[in-house]
C-alpha positions in Angstrom: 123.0 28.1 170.2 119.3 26.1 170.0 119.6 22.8 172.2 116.4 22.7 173.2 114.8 20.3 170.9 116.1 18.2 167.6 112.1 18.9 166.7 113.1 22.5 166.2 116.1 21.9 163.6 115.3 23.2 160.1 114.7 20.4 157.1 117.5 18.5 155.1 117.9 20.5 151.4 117.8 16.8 150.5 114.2 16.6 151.6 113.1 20.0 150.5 114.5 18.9 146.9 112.4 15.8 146.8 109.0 17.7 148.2 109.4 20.5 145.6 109.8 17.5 143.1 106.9 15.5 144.6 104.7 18.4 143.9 105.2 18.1 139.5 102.0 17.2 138.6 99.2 15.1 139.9 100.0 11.8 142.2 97.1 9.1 143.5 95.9 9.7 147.3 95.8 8.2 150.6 99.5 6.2 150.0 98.5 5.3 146.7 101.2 7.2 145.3 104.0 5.7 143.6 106.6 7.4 145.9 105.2 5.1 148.9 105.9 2.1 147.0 109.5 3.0 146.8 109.0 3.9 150.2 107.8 0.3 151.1 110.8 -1.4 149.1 113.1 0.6 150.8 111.8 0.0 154.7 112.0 -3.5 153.6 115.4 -3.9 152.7 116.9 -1.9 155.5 115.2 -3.8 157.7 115.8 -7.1 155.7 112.0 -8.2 156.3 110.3 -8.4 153.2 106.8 -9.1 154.2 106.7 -6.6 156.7 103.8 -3.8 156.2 105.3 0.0 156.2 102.9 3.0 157.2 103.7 6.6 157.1 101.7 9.2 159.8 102.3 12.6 160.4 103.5 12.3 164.3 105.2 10.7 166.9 102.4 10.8 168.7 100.4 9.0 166.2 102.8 6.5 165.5 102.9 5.3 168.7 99.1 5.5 170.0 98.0 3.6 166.7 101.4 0.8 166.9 100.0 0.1 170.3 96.2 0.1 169.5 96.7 -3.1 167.7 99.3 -4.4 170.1 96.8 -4.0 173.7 93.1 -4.6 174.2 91.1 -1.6 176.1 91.3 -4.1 179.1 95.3 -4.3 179.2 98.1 -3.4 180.2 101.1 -1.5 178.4 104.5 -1.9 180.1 107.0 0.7 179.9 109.8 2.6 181.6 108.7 5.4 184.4 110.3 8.3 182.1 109.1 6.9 179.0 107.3 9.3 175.9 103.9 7.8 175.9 103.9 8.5 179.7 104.9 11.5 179.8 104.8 13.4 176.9 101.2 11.8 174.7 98.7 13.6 176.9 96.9 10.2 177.2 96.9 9.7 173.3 98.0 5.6 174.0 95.3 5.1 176.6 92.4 7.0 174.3 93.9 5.2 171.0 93.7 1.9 172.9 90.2 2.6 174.0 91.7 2.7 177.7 94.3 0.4 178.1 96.5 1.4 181.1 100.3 2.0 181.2 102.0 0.2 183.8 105.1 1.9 184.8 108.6 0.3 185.5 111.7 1.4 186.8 115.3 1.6 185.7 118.7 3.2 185.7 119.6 5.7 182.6 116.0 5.4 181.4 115.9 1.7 180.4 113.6 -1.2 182.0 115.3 -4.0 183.1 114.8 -7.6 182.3 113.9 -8.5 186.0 112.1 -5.4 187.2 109.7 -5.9 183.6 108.9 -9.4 184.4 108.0 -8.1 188.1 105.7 -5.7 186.9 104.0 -8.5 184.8 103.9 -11.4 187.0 102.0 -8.5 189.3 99.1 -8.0 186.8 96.5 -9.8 185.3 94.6 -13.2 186.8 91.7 -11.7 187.8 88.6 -10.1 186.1 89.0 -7.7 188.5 92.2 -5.0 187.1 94.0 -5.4 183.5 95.7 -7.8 181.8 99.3 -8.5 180.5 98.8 -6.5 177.1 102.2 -5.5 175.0 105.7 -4.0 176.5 107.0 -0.4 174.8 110.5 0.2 174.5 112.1 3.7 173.7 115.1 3.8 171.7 117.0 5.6 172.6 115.5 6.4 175.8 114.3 9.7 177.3 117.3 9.8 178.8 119.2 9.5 176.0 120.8 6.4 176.9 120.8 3.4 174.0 119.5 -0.1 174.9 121.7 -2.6 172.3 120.2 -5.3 170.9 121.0 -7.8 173.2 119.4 -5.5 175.8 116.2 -5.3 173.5 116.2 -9.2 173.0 116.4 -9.5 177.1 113.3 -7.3 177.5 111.4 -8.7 174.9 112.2 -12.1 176.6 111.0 -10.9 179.6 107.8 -9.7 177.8 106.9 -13.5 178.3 105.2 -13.7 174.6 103.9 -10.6 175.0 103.8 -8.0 171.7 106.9 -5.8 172.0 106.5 -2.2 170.6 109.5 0.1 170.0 109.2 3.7 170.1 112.0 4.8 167.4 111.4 8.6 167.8 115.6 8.1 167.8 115.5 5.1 166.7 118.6 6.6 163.9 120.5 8.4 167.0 120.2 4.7 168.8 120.8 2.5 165.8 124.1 4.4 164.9 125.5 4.6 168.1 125.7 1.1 169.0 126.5 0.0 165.6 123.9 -2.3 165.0 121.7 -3.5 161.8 118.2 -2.2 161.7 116.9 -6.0 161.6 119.3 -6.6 165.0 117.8 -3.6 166.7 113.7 -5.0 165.9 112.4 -8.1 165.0 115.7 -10.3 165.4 115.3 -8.7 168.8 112.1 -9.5 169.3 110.5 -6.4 168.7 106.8 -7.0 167.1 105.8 -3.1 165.6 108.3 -0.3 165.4 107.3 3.3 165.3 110.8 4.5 162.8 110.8 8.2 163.3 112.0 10.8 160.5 110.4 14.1 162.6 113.6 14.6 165.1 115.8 13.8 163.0 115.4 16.1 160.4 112.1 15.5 158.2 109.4 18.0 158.2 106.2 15.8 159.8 106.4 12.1 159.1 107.0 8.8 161.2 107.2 5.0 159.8 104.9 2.4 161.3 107.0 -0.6 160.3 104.8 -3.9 161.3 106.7 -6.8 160.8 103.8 -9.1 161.2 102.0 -8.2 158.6 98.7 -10.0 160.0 98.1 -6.9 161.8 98.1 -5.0 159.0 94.4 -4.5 158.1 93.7 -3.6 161.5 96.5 -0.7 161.5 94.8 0.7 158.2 90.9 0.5 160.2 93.2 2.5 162.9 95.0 5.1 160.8 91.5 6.0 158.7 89.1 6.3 161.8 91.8 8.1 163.6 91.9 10.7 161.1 95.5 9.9 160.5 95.1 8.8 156.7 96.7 11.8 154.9 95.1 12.6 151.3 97.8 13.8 150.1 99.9 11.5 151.1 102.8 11.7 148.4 104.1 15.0 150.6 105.0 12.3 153.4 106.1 9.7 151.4 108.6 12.1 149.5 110.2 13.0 152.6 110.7 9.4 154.3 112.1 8.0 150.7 114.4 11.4 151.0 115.2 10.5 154.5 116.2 6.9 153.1 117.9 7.5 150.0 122.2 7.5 150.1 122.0 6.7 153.5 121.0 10.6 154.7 119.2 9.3 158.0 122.2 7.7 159.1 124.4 10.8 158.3 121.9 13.0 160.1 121.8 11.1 163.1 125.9 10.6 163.1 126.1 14.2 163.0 123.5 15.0 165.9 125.5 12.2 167.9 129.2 14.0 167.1 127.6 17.1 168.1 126.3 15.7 171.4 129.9 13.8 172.1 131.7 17.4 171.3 129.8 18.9 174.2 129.8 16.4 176.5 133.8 16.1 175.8 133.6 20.2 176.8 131.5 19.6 179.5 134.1 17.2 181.0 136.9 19.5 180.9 135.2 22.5 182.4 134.5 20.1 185.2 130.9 19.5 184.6 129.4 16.5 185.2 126.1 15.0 183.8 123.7 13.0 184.9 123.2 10.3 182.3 126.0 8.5 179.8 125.9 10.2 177.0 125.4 7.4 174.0 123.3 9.5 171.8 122.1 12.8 171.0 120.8 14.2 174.2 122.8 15.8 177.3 121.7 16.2 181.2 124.1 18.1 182.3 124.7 19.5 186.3 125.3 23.5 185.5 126.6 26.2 187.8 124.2 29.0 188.5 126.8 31.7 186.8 127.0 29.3 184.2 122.9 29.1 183.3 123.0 33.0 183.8 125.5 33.7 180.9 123.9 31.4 179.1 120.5 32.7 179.1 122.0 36.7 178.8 123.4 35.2 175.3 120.3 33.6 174.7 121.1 30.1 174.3 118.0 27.8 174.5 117.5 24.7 175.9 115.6 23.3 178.8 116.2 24.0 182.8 114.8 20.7 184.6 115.1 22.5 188.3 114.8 25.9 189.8 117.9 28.4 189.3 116.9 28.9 193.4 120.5 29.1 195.3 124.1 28.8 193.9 123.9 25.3 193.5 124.7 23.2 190.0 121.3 22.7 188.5 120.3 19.9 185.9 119.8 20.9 182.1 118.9 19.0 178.7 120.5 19.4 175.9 119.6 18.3 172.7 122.1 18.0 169.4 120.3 18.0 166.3 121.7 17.2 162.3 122.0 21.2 162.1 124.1 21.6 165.2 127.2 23.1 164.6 130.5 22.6 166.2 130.6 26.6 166.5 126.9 26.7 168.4 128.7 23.9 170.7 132.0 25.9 171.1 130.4 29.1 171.8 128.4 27.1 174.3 131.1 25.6 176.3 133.2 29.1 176.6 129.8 30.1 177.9 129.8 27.3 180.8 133.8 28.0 181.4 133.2 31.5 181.8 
């Protein structure tokens, strides 16, 4: 019973396969390989945007410091929502990649900016030499919440953006993509979204994300970024076997639809032992209100997954869950007779 993280779910055989097959032999470095070629071609056609540049990086983290490093000057200002990863999770990585920009926070319900309170937040800065300027917007999708903005809700933010780059940060951008049953090219640039960070990690693959730039212009400047980051694998075939694993028959689709039917299985469990949560469920990630007795059993059969308060009186307490391709529908039954009791 591990719902703590999707990041802790074991690897795909799929993608095991194509690593042991990657390593035959000897293959050119630095994304020189042949593999990453196929890797391109593939990113292109999902996404139906045939000039756009595709670069693979080890981390989430990564992916999104260096997307918005060519997005923001050091004097700007990246907008995103309150919860958001690069706020909270990044350690500063976004700011020290950007040579300092500053995040400017904004709020919403279920995770996700609005249109209006975004244009607020940028009609409040800039104008003066004396604070930052309006820089790029960040989107998470699906949110930290786990709540799924659709593509009209992207193209309403990236409106709001004002002409303003829009990154998106796709660490579940498969778990989001599948549950509102969109197109790849609908979710991004149709939407208006400038440089998405496409991640593989939580979703299954052993250590690599996507930068998928769809103006290839800032191209060059990405692969300045990536080298003097010291994100520039040399062995780079070991990433690019995994993402054209990930890609191939459609498996990144199946592994997030799986995660997602897991996460809809509890929360349908959840429901009829009377257990509300605090977000909509849309993709793969649960908040749900648990009784004290309840978190006790739990933790005596040493289920994992994350407390967000106290266990300090008899009160329900808040929980994330997290569903991952592995889950099973016997880790999520054994689960919910745990909550009943």
């Amino acid at each position: 019973m591990f719902f703590a993280s999707d990041n802790a779910s074991p690897v795909p055989p799929q993608v095991m396969a194509a690593l042991a097959e990657a390593n035959q032999g000897y293959a050119m470095p630095y994304g020189n390989d042949p593999i990453m070629a196929r890797v391109r071609a593939r990113i292109r056609a999902i996404f139906e945007a045939p000039e756009a540049a595709v670069y693979l990086v080890a981390t989430g983290t990564a992916a999104n410091s260096l997307s918005l490093a060519i997005a923001c000057p050091p004097w700007g200002a990246v907008f995103c929502h309150r919860q958001a990863h690069i706020e909270a999770d990044e350690c500063g990585a976004p700011e020290f990649y950007t040579g300092g920009a500053k995040l400017v926070l904004v709020d919403g319900a279920e995770g996700r900016m609005t249109p209006g309170a975004l244009a607020a937040a940028i009609a409040r800065t800039g104008g003066s030499v004396h604070g930052v300027q309006r820089g790029a917007v960040s989107i998470t999708n699906a949110t930290e919440a786990g709540t799924v903005y659709a593509p009209a809700a992207v193209a309403a933010l990236t409106a709001a953006a004002g002409g303003l780059p829009c990154h998106m940060d796709g660490a579940r951008f498969a778990n989001a993509l599948v549950a509102s049953g969109a197109t790849p090219a609908e979710m991004t640039w149709r939407a208006g979204i400038d440089i998405l960070s496409f991640g593989g990690t939580k979703n299954g693959l052993l250590g690599v994300e996507a930068v998928v730039i769809f103006d290839p212009a800032k191209a060059w400047e990405f692969e300045l970024r990536r080298k003097r980051a010291g994100h520039l694998f040399s062995k780079h075939r070991y990433l690019s076997a995994q993402m054209l694993a990930y890609l191939s028959d459609d498996l990144w689709l199946t592994l997030a639809r799986d995660a997602n039917a897991m996460a809809q299985r509890m929360a349908a469990g959840l429901a009829a032992a009377g257990v509300t949560c605090d977000h909509p469920v849309e993709a793969n990630i649960l908040f749900p209100r648990l009784p004290r007795a309840a978190h006790d059993r739990l933790h005596a059969a040493g289920a994992a997954y994350y407390p967000m308060e106290a266990l300090t009186d008899d009160r329900p307490a808040l929980a994330r869950l997290v569903c991952s391709w592995s889950t099973t529908e016997a880790e999520v039954d054994a689960f919910l007779a745990l909550v009943s009791g």
